[in-house]
Backbone as a chain_set.jsonl record, in Angstrom:
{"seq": "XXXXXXXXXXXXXXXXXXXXXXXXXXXXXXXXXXXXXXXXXXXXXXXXXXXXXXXXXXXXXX", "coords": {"N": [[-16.745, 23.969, -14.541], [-13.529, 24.336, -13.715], [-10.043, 24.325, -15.73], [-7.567, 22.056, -15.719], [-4.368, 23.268, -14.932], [-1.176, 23.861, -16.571], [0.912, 24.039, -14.215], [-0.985, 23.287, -11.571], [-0.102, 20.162, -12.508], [2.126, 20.106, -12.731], [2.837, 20.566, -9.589], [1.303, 18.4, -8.732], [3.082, 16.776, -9.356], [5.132, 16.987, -8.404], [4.741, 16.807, -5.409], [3.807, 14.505, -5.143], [6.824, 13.03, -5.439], [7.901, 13.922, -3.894], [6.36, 13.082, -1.729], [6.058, 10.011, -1.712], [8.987, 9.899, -1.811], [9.487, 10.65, 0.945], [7.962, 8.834, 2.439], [9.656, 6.188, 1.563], [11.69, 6.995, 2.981], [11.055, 6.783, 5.644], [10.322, 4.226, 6.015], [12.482, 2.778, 5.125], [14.191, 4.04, 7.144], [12.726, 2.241, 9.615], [13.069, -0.216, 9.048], [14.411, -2.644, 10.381], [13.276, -2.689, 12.721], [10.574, -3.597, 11.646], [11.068, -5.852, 10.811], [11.661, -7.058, 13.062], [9.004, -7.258, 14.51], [7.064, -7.607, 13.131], [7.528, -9.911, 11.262], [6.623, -11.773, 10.433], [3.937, -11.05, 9.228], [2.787, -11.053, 6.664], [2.47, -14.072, 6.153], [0.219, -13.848, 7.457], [-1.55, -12.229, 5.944], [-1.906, -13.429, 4.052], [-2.95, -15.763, 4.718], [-5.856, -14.496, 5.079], [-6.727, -13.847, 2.656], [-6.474, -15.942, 1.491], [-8.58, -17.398, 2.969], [-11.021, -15.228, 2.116], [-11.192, -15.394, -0.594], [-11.966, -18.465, -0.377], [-14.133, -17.952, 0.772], [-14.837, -16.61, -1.099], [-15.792, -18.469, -3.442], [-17.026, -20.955, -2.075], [-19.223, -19.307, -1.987], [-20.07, -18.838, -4.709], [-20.257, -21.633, -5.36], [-22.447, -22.737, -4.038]], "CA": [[-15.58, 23.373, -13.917], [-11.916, 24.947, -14.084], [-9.352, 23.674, -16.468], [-6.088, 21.993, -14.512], [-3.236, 23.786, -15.718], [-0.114, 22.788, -16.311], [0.994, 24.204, -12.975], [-1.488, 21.898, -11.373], [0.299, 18.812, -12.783], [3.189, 20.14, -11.483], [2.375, 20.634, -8.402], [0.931, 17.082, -8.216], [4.16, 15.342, -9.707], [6.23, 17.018, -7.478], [3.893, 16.668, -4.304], [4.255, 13.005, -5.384], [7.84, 12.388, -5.414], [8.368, 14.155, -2.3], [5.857, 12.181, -0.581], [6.651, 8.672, -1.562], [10.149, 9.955, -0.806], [9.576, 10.562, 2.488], [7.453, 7.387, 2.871], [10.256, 5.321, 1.191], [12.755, 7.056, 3.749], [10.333, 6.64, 7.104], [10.348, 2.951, 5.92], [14.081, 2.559, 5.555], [15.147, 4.321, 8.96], [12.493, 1.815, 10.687], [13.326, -1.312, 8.781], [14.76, -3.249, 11.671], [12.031, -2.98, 13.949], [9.418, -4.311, 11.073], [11.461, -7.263, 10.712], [11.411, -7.808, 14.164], [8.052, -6.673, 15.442], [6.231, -7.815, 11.934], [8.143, -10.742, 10.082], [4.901, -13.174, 10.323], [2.799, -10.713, 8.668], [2.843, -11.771, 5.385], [1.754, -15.203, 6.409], [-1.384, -13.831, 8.017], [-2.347, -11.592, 4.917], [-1.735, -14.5, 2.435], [-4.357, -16.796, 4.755], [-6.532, -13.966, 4.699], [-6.716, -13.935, 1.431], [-7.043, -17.413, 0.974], [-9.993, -17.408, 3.933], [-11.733, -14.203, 1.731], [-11.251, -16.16, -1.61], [-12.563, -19.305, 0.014], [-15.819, -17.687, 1.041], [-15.909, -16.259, -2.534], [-15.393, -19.897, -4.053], [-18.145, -21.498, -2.01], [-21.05, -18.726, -2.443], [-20.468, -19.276, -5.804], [-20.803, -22.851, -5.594], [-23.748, -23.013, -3.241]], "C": [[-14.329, 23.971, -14.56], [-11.221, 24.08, -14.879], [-8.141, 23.073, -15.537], [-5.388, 22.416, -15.329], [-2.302, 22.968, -15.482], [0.864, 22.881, -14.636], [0.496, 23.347, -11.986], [-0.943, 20.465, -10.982], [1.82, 19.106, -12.358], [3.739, 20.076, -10.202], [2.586, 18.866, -7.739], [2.409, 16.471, -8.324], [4.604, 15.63, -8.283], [5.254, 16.787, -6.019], [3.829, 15.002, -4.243], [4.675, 12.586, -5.321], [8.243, 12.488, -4.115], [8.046, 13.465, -1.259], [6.228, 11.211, -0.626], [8.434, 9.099, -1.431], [10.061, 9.975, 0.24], [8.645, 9.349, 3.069], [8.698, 6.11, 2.477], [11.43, 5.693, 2.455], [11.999, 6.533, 5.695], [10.924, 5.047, 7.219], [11.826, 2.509, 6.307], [14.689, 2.412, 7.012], [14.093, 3.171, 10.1], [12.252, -0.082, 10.324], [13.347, -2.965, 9.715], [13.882, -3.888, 12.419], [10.685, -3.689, 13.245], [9.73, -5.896, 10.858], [11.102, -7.686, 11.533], [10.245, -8.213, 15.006], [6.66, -7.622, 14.17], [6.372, -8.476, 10.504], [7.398, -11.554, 9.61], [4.235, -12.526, 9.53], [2.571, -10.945, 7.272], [1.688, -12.862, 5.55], [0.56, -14.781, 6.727], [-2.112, -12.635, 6.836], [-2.73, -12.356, 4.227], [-2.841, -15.533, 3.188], [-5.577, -15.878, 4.899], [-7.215, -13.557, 3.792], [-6.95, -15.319, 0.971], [-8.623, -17.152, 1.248], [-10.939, -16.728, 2.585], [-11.94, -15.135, 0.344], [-12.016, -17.271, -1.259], [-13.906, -19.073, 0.344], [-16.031, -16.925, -0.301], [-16.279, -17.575, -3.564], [-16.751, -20.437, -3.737], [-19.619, -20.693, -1.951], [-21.214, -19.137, -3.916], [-20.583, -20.876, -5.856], [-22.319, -23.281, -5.215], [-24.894, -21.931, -3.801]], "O": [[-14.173, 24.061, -15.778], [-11.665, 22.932, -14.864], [-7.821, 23.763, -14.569], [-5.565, 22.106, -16.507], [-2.217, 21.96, -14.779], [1.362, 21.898, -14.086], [1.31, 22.609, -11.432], [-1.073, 19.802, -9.953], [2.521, 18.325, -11.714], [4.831, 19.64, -9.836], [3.34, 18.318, -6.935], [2.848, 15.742, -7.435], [4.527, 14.896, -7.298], [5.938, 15.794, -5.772], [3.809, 14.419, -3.159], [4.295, 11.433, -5.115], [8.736, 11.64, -3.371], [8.708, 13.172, -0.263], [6.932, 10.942, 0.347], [9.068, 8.277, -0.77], [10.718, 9.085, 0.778], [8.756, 9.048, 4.258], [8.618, 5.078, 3.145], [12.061, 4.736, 2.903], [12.624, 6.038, 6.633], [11.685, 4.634, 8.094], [12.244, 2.057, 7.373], [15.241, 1.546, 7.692], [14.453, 3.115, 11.276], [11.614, -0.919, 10.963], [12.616, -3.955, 9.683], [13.698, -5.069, 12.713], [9.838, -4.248, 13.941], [8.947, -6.842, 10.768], [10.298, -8.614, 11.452], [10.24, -9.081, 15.879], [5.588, -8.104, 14.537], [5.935, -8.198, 9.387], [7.468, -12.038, 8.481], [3.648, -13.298, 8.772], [1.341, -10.923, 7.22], [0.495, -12.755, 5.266], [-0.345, -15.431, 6.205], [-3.269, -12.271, 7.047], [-3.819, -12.231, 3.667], [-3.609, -16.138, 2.44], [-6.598, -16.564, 4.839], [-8.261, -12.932, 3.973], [-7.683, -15.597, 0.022], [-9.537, -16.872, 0.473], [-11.601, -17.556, 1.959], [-13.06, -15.641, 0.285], [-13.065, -17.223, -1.902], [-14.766, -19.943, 0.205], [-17.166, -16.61, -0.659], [-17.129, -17.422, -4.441], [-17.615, -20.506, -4.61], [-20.745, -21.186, -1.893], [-22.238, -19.67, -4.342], [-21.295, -21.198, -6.807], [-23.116, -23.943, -5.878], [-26.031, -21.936, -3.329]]}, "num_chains": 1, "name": "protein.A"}
């Protein structure tokens, strides 16, 4: 197996910043429309998460 150079880890950082930059900017410019289209969603992760917890709660009980 090859060594990673430091090139490599360069590569990665920067391949890293750029991307969650451009994911942090996609987000931004479509802000608006998540509010509007996807303000509930929260609520339906957080009882999903209950639900999923709740069926881990009672296998372990039963």
């Amino acid at each position: 197996m090859e060594n990673i150079t430091t090139g490599h880890w360069i590569f990665a950082g920067l391949f890293f910043i750029v991307f969650f930059g451009y994911l942090l900017w996609g987000y931004r410019k479509d802000l608006k429309m998540h509010r509007l289209y996807y303000g509930n969603a929260v609520y339906v992760a957080v009882a999903i998460i209950v639900i999923l917890f709740g069926f881990y709660v009672f296998k372990r009980v039963l």
